[in-house]
C-alpha positions as CSV (number, residue, x, y, z in Angstrom):
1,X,-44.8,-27.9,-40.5
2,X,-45.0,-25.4,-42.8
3,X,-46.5,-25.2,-46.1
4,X,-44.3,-23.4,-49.3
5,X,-45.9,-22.4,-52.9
6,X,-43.2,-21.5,-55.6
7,X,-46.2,-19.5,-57.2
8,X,-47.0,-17.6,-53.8
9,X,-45.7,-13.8,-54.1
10,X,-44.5,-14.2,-49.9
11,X,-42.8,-17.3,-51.3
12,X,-39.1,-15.7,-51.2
13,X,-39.8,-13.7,-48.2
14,X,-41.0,-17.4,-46.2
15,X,-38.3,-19.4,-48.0
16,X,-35.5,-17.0,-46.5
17,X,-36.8,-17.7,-43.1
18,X,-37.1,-21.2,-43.4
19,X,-33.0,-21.6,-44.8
20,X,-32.2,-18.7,-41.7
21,X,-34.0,-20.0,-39.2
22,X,-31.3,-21.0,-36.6
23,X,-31.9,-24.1,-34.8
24,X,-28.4,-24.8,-32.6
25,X,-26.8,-24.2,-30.0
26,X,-27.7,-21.3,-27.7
27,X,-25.0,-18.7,-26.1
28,X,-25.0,-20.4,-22.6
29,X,-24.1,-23.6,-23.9
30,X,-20.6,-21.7,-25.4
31,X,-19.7,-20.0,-22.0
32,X,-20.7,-23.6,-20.3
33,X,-18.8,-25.1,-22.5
34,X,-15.7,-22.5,-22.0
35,X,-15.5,-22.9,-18.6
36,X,-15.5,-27.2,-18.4
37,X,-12.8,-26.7,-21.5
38,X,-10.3,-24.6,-18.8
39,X,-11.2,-26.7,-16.0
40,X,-9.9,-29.4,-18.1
41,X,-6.9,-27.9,-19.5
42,X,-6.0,-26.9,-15.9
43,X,-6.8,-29.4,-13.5
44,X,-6.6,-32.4,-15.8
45,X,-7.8,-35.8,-14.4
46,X,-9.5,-34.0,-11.1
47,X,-11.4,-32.3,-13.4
48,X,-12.9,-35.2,-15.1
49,X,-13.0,-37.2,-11.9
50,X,-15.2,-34.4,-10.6
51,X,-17.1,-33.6,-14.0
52,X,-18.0,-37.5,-14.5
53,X,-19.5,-38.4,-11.3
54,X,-21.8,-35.0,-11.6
55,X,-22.9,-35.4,-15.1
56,X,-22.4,-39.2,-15.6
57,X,-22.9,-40.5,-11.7
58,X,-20.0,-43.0,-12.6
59,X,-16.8,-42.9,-10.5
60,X,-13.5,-43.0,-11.7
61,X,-11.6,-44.4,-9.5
62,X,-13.8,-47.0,-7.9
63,X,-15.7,-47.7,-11.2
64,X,-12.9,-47.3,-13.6
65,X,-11.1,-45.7,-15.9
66,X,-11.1,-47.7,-19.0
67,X,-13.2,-50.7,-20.8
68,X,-11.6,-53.6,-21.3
69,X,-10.9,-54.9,-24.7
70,X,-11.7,-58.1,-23.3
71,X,-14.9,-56.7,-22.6
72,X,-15.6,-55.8,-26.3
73,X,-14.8,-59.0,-27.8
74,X,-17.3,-60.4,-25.8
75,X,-19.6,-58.3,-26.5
76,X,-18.9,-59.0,-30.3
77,X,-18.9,-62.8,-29.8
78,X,-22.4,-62.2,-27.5
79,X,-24.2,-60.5,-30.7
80,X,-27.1,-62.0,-32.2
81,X,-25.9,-64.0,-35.2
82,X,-28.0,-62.1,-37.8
83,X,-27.5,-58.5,-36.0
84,X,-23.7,-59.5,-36.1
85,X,-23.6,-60.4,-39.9
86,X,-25.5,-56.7,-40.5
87,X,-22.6,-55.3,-38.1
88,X,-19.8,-56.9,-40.3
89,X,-21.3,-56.1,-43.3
90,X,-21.1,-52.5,-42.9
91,X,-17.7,-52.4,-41.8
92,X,-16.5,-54.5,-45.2
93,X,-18.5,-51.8,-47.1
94,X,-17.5,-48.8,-45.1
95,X,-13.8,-50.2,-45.5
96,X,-13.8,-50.4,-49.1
97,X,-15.6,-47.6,-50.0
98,X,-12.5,-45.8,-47.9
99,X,-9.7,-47.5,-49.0
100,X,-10.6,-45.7,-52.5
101,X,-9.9,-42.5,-51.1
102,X,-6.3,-43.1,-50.1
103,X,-4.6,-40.2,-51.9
104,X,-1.6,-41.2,-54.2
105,X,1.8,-39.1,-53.6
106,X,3.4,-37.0,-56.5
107,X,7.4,-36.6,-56.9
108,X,8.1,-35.4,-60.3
109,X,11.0,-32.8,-62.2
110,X,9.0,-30.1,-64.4
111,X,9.9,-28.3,-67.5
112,X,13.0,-25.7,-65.6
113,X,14.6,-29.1,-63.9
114,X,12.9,-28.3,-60.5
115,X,11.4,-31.7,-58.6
116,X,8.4,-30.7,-57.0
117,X,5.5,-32.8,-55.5
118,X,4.0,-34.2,-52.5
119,X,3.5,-37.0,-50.0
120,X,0.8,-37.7,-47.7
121,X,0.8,-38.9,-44.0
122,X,-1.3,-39.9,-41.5
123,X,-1.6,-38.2,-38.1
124,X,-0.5,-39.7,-35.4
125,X,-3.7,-40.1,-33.3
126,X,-7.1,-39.5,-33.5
127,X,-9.4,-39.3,-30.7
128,X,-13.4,-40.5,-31.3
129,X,-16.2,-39.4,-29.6
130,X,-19.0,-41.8,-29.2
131,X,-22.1,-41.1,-27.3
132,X,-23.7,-42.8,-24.7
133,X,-27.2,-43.6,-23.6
134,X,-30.1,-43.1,-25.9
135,X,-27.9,-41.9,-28.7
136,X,-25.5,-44.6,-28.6
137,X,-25.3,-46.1,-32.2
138,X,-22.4,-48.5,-33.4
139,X,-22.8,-47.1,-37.0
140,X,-21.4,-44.0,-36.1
141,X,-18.2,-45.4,-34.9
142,X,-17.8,-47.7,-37.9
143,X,-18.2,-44.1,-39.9
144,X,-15.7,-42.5,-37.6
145,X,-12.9,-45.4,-37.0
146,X,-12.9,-46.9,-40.3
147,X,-11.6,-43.9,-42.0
148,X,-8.7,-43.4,-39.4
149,X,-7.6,-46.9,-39.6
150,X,-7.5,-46.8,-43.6
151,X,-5.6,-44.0,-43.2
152,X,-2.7,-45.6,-41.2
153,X,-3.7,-43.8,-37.8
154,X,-1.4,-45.2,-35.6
155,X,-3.2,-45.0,-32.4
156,X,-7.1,-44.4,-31.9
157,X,-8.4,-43.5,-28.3
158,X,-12.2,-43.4,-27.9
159,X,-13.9,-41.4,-25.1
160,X,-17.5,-42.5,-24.3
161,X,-19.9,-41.7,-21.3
162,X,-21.4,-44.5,-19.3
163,X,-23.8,-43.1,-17.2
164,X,-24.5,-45.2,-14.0
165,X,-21.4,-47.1,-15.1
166,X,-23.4,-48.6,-18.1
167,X,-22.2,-49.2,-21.6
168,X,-24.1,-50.4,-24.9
169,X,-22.9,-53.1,-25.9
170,X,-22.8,-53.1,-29.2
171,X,-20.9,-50.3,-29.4
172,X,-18.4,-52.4,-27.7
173,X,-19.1,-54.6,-30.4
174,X,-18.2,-51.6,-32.6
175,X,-15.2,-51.1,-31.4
176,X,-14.1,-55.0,-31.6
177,X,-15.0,-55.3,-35.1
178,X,-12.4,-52.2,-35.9
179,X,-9.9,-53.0,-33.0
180,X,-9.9,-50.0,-30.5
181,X,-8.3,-50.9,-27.6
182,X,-8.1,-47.4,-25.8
183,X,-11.2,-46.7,-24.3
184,X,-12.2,-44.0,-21.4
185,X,-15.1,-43.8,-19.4
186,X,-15.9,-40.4,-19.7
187,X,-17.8,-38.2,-22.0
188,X,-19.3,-34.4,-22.8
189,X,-17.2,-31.4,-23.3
190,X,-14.7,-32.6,-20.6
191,X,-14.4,-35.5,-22.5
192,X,-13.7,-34.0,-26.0
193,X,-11.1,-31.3,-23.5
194,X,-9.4,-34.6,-22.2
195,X,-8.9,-35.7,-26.1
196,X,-7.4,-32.2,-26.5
197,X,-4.9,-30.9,-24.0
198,X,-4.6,-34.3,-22.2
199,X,-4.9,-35.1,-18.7
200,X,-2.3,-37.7,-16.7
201,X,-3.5,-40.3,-17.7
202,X,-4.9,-39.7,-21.0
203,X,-2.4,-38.8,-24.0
204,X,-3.5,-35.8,-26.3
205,X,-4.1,-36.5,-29.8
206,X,-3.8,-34.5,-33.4
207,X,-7.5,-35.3,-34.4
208,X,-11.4,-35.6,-33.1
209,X,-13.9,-36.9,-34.9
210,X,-17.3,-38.6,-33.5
211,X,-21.3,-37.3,-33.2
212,X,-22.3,-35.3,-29.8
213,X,-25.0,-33.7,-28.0
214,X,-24.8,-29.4,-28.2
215,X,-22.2,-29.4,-25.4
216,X,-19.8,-31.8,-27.5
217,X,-20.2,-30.0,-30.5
218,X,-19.3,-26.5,-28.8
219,X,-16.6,-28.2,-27.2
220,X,-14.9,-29.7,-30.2
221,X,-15.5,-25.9,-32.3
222,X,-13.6,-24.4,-29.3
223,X,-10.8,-26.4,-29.8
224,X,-9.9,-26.5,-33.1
225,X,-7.1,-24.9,-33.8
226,X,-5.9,-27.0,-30.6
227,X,-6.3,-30.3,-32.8
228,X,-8.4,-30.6,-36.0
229,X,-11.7,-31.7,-35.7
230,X,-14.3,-33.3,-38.1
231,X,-16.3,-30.2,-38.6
232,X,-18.8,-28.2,-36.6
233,X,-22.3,-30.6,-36.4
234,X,-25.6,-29.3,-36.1
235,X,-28.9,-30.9,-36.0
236,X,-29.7,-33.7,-38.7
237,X,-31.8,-32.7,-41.7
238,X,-33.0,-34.2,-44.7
239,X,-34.1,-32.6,-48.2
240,X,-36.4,-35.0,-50.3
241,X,-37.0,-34.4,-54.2
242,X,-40.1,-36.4,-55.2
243,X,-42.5,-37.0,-58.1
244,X,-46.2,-38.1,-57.8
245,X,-44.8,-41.9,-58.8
246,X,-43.8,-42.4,-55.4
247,X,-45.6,-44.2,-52.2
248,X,-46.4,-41.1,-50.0
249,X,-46.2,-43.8,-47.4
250,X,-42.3,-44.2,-48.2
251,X,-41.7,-40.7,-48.6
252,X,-43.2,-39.9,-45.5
253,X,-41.0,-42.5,-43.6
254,X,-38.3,-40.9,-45.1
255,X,-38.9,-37.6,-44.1
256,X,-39.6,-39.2,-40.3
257,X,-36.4,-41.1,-40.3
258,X,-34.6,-37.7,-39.8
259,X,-37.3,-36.1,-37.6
260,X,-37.6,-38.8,-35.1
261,X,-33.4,-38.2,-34.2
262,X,-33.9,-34.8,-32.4
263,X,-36.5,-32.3,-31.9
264,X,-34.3,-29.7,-33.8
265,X,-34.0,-31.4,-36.6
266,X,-35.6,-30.8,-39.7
267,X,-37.4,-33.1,-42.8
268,X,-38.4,-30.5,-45.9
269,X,-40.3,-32.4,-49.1
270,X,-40.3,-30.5,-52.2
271,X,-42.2,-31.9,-54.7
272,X,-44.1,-30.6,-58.4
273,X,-47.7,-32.2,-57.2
274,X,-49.9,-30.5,-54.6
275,X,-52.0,-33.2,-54.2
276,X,-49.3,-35.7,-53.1
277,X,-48.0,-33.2,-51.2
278,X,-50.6,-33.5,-49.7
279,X,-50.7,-37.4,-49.4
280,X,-47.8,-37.2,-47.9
281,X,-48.7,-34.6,-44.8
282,X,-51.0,-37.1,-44.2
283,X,-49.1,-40.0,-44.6
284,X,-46.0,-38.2,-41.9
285,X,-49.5,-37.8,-39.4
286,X,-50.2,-41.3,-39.5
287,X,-47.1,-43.2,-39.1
288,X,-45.9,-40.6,-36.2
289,X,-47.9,-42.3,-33.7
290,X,-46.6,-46.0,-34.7
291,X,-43.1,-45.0,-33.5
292,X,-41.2,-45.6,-30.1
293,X,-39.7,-42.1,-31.1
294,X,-43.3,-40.1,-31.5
295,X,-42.4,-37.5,-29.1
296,X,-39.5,-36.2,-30.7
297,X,-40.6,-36.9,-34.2
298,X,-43.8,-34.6,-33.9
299,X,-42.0,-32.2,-32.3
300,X,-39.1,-31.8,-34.8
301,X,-42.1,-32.0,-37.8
302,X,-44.0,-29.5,-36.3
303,X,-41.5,-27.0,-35.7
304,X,-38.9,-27.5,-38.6
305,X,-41.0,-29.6,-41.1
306,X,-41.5,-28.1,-44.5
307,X,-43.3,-28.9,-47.8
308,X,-42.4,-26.8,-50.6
309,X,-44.6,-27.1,-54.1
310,X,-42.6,-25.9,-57.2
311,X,-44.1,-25.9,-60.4
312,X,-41.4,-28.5,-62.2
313,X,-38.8,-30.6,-60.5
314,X,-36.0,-28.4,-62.6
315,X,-37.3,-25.3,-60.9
316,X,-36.3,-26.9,-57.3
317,X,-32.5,-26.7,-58.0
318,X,-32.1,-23.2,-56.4
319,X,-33.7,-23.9,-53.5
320,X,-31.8,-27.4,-53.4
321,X,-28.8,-25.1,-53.4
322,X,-30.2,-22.7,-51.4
323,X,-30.6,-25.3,-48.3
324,X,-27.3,-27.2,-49.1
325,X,-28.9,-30.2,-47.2
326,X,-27.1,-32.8,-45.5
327,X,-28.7,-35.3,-47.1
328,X,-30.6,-34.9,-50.4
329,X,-32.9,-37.6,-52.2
330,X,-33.3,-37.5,-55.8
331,X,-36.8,-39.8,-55.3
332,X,-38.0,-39.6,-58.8
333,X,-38.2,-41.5,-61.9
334,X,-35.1,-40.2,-63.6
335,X,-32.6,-38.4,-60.8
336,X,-29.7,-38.0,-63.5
337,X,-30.6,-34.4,-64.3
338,X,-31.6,-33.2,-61.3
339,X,-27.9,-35.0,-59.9
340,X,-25.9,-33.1,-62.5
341,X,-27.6,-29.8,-61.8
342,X,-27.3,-29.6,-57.8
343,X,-24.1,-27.8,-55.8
344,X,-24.5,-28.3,-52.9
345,X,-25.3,-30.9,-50.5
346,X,-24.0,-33.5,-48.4
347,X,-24.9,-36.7,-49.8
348,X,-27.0,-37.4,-52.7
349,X,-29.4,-40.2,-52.5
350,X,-30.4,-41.5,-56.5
351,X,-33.9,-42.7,-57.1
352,X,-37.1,-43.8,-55.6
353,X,-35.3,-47.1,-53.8
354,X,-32.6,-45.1,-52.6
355,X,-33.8,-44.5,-49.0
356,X,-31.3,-42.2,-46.9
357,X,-31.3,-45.2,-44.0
358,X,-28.9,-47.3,-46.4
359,X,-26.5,-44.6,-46.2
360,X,-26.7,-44.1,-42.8
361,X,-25.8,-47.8,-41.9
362,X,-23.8,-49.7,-44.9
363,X,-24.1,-48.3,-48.2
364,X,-20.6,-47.4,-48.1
365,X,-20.0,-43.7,-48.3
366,X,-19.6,-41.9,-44.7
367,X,-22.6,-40.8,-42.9
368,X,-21.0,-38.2,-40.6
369,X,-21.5,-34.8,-43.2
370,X,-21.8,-31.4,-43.1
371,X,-25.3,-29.6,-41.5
372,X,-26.5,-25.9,-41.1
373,X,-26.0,-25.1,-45.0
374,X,-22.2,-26.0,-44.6
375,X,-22.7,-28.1,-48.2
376,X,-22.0,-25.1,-49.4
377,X,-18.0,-25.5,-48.6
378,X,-17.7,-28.2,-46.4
379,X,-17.7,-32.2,-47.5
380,X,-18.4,-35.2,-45.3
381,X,-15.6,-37.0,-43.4
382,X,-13.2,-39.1,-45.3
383,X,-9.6,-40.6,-45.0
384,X,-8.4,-37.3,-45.6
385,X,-9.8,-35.8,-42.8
386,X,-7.0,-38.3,-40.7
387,X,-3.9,-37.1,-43.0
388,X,-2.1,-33.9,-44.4
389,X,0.0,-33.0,-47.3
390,X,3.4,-31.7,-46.8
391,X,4.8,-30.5,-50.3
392,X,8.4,-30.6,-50.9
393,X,11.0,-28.8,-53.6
394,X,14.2,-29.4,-54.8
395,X,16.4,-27.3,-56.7
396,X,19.5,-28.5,-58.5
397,X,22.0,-25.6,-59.5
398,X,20.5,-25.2,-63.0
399,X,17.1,-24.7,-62.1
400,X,17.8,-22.1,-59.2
401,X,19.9,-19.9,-61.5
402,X,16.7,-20.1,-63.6
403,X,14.5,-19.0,-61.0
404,X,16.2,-17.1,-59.1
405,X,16.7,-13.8,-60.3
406,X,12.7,-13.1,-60.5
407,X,12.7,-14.8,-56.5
408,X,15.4,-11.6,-55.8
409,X,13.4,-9.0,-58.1
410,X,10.2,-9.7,-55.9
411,X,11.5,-9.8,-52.4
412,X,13.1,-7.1,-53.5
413,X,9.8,-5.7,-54.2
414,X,8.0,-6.4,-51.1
415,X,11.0,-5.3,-49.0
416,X,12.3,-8.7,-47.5
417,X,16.1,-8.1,-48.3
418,X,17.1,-11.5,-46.4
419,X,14.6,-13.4,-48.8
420,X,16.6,-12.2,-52.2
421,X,19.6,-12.5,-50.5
422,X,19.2,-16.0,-49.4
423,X,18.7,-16.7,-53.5
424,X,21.5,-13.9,-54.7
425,X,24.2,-15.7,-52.7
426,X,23.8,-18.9,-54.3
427,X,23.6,-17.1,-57.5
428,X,26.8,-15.5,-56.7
429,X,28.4,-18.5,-56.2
């Protein structure tokens, strides 16, 4: 963990490291990656027989192919009564927040007589990643499913490893609550490949969405272009904005509830008070060794951890801007101006009992955002992200003999003859 000073002269210097400092994917992982994508695309379902039982130790073909629907209900129906009201609660909040982004059509005749507008339509089908193993979390697939199935998906295939042939089940759980009834067996880069191009047995879709390890993250920026993807996702991080008034102990535990997710991740506190700067160091040192993460939470403080002391809360707003976190916590006595003030982040969290957690599981807005700086021009995943806009125009003869003659004079102009004459010989006529 490092330890900032606005009021040190090395201060810009060590503040440019700390927003440059890369912490993602290495080059091998990209030619890796490359070369599981095109066995994939060329071999299809002998590839991912072949890929699963190496990476996965699960067999196909003697294990199977698919989980049972059946399998999730029951794994819905076997949940812990209170864990199962926690799961359902989310998903009503996640699905309403959603259903507010639904974007409304526009069909309307302007001033020249021209009707101009348009309409919005979900994509066909989305493919979600969810991982297996220790990062296995049914949140995430609430985040991810949710938005597809508010935007009208019509069908939603999920990929998931399930190494040794085990699955968590309450992702299965997961997947009953929002009703996904396609669901593969296999995971990793060859997974998100089988999404893609599609193998025999498993239909290509338009869209991929869904959290990953380095290879699935490489994988899915590979293909876009082959199908749209969510966005590019690095390791987690969390910016926190806090005043003396707050318990170091909560800050601290907010700062650790990013660290503890990967070793590459990264917890920053900027604060106007040395002192609980301080406190909170302290606080982060303390509560590490309480947790079943530890390992990975002092790893991921120590290398990536900052605290940054600024001489007013005001003065932060650069450097919020600068780091364009993915998640940002206004944790002070009166967030409003520091809210209207900041560009760039993910999500904003507003006050001291705000914690970052709540958005994570069922505040409502999506969890899955943009890491790495991406703020800057990238948002978090939303219904959108599951339709496009195709805009239409229609021309009755009035308003084309009002605009065509400029549509002739600049074709004309940029040497496309068949553009103005496609316009002159309606004119003409």
């Amino acid at each position: 963990m490092i330890r900032l000073s606005l009021a040190d002269p090395a201060f810009a210097a060590r503040f440019d490291a700390l927003v440059g400092a890369r912490r993602e994917s290495a080059d091998d992982v990209s030619r890796d990656v490359a070369a599981i994508l095109a066995r994939v695309r060329d071999e299809g379902d002998a590839a991912l027989i072949d890929l699963t039982g190496r990476f996965d130790r699960h067999d196909l073909d003697a294990g199977g192919w698919r989980i049972d629907p059946a399998d999730c209900r029951a794994a819905l129906d076997g949940l812990d009564r209170e864990l199962r009201r926690a799961l359902e609660l989310a998903h009503a909040r996640i699905t309403a927040y959603h259903e507010k982004q639904r974007p409304a059509d526009r069909d309307e005749v302007d001033a020249m007589g021209v009707r101009i507008g348009a309409r919005w339509r979900p994509v066909d089908a989305a493919g979600l990643y969810v991982p297996g193993g220790r990062a296995a979390y049914p949140s995430s697939l609430l985040m991810n499913a949710v938005p597809a199935r508010v935007a009208g998906v019509g069908r939603l295939a999920m990929v998931t490893p399930t190494p040794d042939g085990v699955v968590n089940p309450l992702v299965l759980a997961a997947a009953a609550l929002v009703g996904i009834e396609e669901i593969w067996r296999v995971g990793g880069a060859q997974g998100v490949a089988a999404l893609a191009y599609g193998t025999g047995r498993i239909a290509p879709v338009d869209v991929i969405v869904g959290p990953g390890n380095a290879w699935v993250a490489e994988a899915k920026r590979q293909l876009y272009g082959v199908v749209g993807i969510d966005m590019v996702a690095g390791p987690s991080e969390i910016l926190v904005v806090a005043d003396s008034g707050n318990d170091p102990d909560w800050i601290a535990a907010d700062l650790l509830s990013q660290a503890e997710h990967d070793p590459t991740s990264q917890s920053i506190l900027i604060t106007d008070d040395a002192g609980f700067a301080d406190r909170v160091a302290a606080a982060v040192d303390a509560q590490i060794p309480l947790l079943a993460t530890a390992a990975t939470a002092r790893e991921s403080w120590d290398r990536n951890g900052a605290i940054i002391v600024v001489p007013d809360l005001m003065a932060a707003v650069p450097l919020i801007d600068r780091l364009a976190a993915e998640h940002l916590e206004l944790a002070v006595a009166d967030p409003e101006p520091l809210f209207a003030a900041v560009r760039h982040a993910g999500s904003i969290f507003l006050g001291r009992h705000t914690p970052e957690a709540i958005g994570d599981y069922l505040g409502g807005p999506n969890h899955v955002l943009p890491t790495g700086r991406r703020a800057r021009f990238a948002s978090g995943l939303s219904v959108l992200d599951f339709m496009k806009r195709t805009s239409f125009l229609g021309c009755s003869p009035g308003a084309l003999a009002a605009l065509g003659p400029a549509a002739v004079a600049l074709a004309d102009a940029e040497g496309l003859p068949a553009h103005g004459r496609s316009v002159a010989l309606r004119l003409d006529r």
